[in-house]
C-alpha positions, 0 to 999 in steps of 0.5 A: 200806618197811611193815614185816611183821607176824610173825603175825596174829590167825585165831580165838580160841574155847573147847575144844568137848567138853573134858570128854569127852576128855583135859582133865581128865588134862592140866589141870596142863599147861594154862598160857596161853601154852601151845603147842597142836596142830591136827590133822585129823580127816578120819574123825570121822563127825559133822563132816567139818570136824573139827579136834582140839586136842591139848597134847602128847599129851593130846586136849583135844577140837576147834576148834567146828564154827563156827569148823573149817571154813576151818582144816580146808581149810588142813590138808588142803592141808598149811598146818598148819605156819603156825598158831601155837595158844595157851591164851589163858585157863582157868577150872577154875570155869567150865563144862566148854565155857567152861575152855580158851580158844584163841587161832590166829595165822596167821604169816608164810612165813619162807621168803618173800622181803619 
């Protein structure tokens, strides 16, 4: 019997608009491997897809409009709880829209019969 992959690779991308949000303030706790929040930004009157990524409760900025739309339509339907968001990189040299890599595994329903 094949075994299940625990979690799989969505998308990997860097902070949009980092350098306009609380980036700076949380720079110290940034380390890769840290654990990120996706959360949606239904009301944000400039893109309807808006996904937020936050590290505790420091607003990092959002997941670019190219890559927000299939995880906004997750979100909205209450599937939050089976994203894994990661810090896969940082460079505090780079400029601000290339510091915060992220990295989004999608992972298996625990609760699912194999």
């Amino acid at each position: 019997m094949k075994k299940l992959q625990e979690r799989m690779h969505f998308a990997n991308f860097f902070i949009a608009g980092f350098n306009y949000y609380d980036g700076c303030m949380a720079w110290e706790e940034l380390k890769v491997g840290a654990k990120l929040e996706l959360v949606r930004d239904e009301y944000n009157k400039v893109d309807v897809n808006a996904v937020a990524i936050y590290c505790n409760d420091w607003k990092l900025g959002y997941v670019p409009a190219q890559e927000n739309e299939m995880l906004a339509k997750f979100l909205d339907m209450g599937y939050d709880d089976v994203f894994e968001v990661r810090v896969q990189r940082l460079n505090e040299d780079a400029h601000p829209a290339n510091q915060v890599g992220v990295i989004v595994y999608i992972n298996r329903n625990k609760n699912k019969e194999d």
